[in-house]
TIGUNU-931690 format. One record per residue: residue number from 0; x, y, z of N, C-alpha, C in turn. Coordinates in steps of 0.2 Angstrom, whole numbers, padded with zeros to 4 digits. Example, Ala and Ser with C-alpha at 12.3 -4.5 7.8 and 13.67 -1.06 7.14 Angstrom:
residues 2
<site 0,<0066,-0028,0039>,<0062,-0022,0039>,<0066,-0016,0039>>
<site 1,<0064,-0011,0035>,<0068,-0005,0036>,<0064,0000,0039>>
***
This chain:
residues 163
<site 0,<0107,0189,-0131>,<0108,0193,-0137>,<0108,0187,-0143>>
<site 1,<0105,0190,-0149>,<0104,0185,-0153>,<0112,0182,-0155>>
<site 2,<0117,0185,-0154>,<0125,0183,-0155>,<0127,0177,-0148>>
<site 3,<0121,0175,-0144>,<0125,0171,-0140>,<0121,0166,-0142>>
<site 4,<0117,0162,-0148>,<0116,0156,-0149>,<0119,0154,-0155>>
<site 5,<0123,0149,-0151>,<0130,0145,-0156>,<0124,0140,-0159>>
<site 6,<0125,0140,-0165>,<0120,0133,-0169>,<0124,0129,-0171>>
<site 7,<0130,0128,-0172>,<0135,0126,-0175>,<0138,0121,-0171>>
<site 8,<0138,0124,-0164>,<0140,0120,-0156>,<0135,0117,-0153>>
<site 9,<0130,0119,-0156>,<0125,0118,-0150>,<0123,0120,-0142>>
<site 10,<0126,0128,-0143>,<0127,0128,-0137>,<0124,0137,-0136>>
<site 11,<0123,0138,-0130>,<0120,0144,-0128>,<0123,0148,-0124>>
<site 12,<0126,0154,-0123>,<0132,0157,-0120>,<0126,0164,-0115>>
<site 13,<0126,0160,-0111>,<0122,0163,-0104>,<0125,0168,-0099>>
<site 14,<0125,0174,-0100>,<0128,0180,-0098>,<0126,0183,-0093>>
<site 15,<0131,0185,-0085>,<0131,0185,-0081>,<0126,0183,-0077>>
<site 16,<0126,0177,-0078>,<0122,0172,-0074>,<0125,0173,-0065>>
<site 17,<0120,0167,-0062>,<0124,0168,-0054>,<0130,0168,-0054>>
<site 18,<0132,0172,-0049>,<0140,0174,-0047>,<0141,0180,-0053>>
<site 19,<0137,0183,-0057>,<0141,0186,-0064>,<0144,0184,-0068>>
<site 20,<0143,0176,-0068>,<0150,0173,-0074>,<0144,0172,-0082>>
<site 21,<0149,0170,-0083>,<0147,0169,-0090>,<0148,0161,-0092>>
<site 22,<0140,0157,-0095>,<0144,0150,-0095>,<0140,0149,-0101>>
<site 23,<0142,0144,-0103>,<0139,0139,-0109>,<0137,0131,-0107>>
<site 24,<0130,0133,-0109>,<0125,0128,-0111>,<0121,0126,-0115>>
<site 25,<0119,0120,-0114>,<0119,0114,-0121>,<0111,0119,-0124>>
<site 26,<0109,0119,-0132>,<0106,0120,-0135>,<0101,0114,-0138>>
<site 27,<0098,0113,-0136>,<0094,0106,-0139>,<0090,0108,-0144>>
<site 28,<0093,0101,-0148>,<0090,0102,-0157>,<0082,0103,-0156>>
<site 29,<0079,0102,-0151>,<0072,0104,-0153>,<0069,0110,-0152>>
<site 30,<0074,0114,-0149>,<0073,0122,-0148>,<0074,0125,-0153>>
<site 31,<0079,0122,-0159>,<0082,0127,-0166>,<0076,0128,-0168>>
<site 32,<0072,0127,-0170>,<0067,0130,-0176>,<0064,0135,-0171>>
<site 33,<0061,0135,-0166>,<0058,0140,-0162>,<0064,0145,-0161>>
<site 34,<0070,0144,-0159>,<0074,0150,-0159>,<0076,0151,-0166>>
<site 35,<0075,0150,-0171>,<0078,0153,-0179>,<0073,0156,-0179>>
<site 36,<0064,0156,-0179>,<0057,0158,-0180>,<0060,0163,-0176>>
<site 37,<0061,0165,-0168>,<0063,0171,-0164>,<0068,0174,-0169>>
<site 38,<0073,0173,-0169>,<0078,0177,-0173>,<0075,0182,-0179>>
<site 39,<0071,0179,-0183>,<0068,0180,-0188>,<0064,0188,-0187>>
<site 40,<0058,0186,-0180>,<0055,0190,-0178>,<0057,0197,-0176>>
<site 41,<0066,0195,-0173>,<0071,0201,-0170>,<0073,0206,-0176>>
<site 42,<0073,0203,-0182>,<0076,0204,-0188>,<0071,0210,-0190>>
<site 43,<0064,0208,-0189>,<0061,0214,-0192>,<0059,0219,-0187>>
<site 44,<0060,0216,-0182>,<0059,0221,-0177>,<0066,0225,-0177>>
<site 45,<0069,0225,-0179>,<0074,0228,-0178>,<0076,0232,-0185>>
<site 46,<0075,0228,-0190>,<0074,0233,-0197>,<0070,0240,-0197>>
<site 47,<0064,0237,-0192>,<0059,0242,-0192>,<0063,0250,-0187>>
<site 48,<0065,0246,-0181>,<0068,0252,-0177>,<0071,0254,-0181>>
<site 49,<0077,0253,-0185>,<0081,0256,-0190>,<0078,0261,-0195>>
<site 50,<0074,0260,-0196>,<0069,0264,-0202>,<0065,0268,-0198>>
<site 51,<0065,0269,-0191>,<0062,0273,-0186>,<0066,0278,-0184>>
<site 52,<0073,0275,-0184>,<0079,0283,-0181>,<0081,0280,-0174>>
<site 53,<0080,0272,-0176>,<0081,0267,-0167>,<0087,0261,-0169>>
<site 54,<0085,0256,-0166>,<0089,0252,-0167>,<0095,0251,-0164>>
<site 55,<0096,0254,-0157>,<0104,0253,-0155>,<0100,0249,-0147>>
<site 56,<0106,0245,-0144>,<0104,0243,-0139>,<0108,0244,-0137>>
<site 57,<0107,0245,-0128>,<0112,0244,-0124>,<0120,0239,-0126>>
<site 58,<0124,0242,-0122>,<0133,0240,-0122>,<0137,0241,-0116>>
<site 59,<0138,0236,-0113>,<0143,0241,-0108>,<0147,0247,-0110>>
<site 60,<0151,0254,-0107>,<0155,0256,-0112>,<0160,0252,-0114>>
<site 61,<0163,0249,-0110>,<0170,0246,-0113>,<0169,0242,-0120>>
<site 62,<0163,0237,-0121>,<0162,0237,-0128>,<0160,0241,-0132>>
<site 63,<0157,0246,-0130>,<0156,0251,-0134>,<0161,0253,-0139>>
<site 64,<0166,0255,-0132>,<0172,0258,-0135>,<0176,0254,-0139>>
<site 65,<0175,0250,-0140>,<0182,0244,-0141>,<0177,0241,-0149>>
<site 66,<0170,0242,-0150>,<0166,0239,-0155>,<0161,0245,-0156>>
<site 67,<0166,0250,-0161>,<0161,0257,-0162>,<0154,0256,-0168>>
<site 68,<0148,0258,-0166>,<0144,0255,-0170>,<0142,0248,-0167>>
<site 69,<0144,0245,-0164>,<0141,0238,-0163>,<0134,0239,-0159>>
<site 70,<0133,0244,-0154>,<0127,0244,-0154>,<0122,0244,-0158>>
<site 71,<0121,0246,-0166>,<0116,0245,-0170>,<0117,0238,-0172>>
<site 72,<0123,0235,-0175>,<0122,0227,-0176>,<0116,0224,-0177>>
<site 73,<0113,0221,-0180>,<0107,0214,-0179>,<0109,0208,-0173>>
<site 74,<0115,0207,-0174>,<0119,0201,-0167>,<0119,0202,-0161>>
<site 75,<0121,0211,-0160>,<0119,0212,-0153>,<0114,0215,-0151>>
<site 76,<0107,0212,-0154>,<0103,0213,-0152>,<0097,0208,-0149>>
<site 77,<0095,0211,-0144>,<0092,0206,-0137>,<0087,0201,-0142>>
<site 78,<0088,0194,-0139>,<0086,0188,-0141>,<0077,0190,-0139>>
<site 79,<0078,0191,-0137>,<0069,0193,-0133>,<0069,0200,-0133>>
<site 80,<0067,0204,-0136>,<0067,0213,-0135>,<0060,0214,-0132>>
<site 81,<0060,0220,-0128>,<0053,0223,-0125>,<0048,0223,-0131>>
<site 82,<0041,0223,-0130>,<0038,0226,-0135>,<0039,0233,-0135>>
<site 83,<0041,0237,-0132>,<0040,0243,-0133>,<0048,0249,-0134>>
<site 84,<0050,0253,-0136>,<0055,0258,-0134>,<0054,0261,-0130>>
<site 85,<0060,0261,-0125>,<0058,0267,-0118>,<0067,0270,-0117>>
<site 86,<0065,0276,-0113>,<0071,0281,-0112>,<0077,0277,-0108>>
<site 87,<0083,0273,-0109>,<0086,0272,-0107>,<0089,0276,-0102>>
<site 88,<0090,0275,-0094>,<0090,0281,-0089>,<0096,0280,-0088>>
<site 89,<0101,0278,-0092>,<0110,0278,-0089>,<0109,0284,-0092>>
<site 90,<0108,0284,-0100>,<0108,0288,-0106>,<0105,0293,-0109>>
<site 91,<0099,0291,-0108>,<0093,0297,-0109>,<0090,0293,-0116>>
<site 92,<0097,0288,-0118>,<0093,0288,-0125>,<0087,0283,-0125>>
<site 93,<0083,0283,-0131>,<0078,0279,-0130>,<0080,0273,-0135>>
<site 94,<0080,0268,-0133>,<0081,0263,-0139>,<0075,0255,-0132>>
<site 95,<0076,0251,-0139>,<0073,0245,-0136>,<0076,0242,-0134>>
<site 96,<0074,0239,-0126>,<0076,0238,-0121>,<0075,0226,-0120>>
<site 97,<0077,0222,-0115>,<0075,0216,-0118>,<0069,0216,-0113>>
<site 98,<0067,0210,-0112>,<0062,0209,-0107>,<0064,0209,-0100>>
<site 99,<0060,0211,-0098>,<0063,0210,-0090>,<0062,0203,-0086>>
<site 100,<0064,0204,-0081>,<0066,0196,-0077>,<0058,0194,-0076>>
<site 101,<0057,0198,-0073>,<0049,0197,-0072>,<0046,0192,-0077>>
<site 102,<0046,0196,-0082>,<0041,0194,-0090>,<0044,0185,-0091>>
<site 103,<0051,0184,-0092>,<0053,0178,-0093>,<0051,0173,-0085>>
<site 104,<0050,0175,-0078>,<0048,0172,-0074>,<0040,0169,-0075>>
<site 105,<0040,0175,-0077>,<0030,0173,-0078>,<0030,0167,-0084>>
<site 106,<0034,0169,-0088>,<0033,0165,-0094>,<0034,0159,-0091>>
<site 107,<0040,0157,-0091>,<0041,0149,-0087>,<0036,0145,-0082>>
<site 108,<0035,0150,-0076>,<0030,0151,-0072>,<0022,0146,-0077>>
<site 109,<0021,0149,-0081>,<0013,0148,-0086>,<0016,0140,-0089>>
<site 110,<0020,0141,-0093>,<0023,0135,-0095>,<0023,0127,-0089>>
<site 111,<0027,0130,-0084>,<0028,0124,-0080>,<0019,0121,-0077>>
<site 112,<0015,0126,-0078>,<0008,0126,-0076>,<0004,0123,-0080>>
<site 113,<0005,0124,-0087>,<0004,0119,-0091>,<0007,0114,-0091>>
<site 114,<0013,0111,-0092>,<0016,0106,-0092>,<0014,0100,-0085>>
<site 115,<0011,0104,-0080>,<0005,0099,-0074>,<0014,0098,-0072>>
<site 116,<0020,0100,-0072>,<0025,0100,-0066>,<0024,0104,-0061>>
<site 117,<0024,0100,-0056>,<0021,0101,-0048>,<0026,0103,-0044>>
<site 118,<0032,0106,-0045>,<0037,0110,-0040>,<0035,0116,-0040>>
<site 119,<0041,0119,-0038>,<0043,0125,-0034>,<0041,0127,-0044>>
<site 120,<0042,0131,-0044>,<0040,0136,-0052>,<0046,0142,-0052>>
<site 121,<0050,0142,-0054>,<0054,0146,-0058>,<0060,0145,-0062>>
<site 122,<0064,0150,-0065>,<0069,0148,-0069>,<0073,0143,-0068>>
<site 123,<0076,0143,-0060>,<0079,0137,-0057>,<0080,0129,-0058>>
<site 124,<0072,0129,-0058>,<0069,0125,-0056>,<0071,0119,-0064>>
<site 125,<0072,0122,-0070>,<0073,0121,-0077>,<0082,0115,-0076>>
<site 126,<0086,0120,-0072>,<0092,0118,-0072>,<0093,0111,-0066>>
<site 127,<0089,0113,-0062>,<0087,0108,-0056>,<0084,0102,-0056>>
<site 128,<0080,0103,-0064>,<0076,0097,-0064>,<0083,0093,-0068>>
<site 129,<0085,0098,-0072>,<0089,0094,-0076>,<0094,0089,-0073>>
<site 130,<0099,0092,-0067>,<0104,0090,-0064>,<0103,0082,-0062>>
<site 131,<0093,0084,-0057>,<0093,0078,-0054>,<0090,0073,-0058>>
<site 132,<0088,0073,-0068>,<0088,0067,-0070>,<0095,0065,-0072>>
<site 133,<0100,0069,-0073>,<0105,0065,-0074>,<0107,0061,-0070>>
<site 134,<0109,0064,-0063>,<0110,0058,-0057>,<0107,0054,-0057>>
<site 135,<0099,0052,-0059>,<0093,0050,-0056>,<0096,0041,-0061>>
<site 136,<0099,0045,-0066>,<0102,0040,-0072>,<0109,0039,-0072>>
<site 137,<0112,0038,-0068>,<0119,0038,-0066>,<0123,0041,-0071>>
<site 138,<0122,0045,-0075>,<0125,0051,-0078>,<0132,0052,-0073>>
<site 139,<0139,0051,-0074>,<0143,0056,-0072>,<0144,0061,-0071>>
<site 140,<0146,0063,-0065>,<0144,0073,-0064>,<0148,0076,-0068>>
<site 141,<0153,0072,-0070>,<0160,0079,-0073>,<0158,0079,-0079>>
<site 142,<0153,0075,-0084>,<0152,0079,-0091>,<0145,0083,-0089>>
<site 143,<0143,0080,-0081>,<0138,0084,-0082>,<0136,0091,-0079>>
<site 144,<0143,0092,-0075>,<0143,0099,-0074>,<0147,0102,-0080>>
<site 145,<0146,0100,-0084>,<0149,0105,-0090>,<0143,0106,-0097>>
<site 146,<0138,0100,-0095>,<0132,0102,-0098>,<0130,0107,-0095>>
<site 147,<0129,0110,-0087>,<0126,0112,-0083>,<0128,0120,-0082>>
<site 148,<0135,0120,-0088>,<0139,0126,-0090>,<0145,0126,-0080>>
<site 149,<0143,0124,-0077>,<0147,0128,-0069>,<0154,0124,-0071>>
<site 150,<0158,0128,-0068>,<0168,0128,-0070>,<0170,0123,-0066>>
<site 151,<0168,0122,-0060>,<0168,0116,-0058>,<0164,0115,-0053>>
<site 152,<0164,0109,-0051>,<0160,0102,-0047>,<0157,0103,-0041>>
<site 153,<0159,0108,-0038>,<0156,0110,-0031>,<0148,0111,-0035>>
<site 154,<0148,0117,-0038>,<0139,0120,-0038>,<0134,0112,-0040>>
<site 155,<0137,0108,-0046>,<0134,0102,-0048>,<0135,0095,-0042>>
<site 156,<0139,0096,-0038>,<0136,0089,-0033>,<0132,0092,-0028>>
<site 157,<0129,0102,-0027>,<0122,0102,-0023>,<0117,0097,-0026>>
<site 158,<0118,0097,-0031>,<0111,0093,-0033>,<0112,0086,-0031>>
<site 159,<0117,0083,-0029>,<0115,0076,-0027>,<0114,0076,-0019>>
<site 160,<0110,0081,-0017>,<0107,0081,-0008>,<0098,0077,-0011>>
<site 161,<0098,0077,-0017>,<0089,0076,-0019>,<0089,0069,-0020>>
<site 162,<0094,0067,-0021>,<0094,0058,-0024>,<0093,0054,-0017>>
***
């Protein structure tokens, strides 16, 4: 959601990730103009739904209930939205929905194919590469399991089976 990039910390709050948790990870200054640019394009897409009779996204109830009206907000609204509105099938209601897992795997996918990197191709792979150039550079694991957002050390020393 556009409410989980910290610009101020630099950091990106990643929501139920594996295991279902929620962790924070680093935001690199060279991503900012391209996510402000996205933000920007959410803004009209999202003025536009509002001027359409749309504009609410998905909430769990309990924020629902606890944040009346938040689902129309600009902040909670998906960083990446669907091109299209469709029926919401908890609800019935039809509002814009984010991209699905699929779409952002393809994407990465195409990127990593450009990029001429010869691994395994998925989302993973982004966190995986990461992990094992810190090792590769004797980076310490304890700051670097917390660039890596994981609470602790176990999930960050899988990655020193590669070195």
């Amino acid at each position: 959601r556009v409410k989980d990039l910290d610009f101020d910390y630099s950091q990106i709050v990643v929501r139920d990730g594996k295991g279902q948790k929620d962790r924070r990870v680093m935001l690199p200054k060279s991503a900012v103009p391209a996510l402000r640019s996205q933000i920007e394009v959410v803004r009209k897409i999202h003025q536009n739904d509002l001027a359409n009779g749309y504009g609410e996204v998905y909430l769990p109830e309990a924020l629902s209930r606890k944040y009346r009206g938040a689902n129309r907000d600009f902040v909670w609204q998906w960083l990446f939205p669907s091109k299209v509105i469709s029926t919401d099938p908890r609800s019935g209601i039809e509002r814009r929905h984010h991209l699905s897992e699929d779409s952002l795997q393809r994407a990465v996918k195409k990127a990593l194919v450009k990029s001429e990197i010869n691994k395994r191709r998925s989302c993973h792979t982004l966190p995986h590469s990461f992990a094992t150039h810190l090792l590769e550079n004797a980076y310490d694991i304890r700051p670097g399991q917390d660039l890596l957002g994981h609470k602790n050390v176990s999930p960050t020393l899988f990655y020193t089976h590669v070195l």
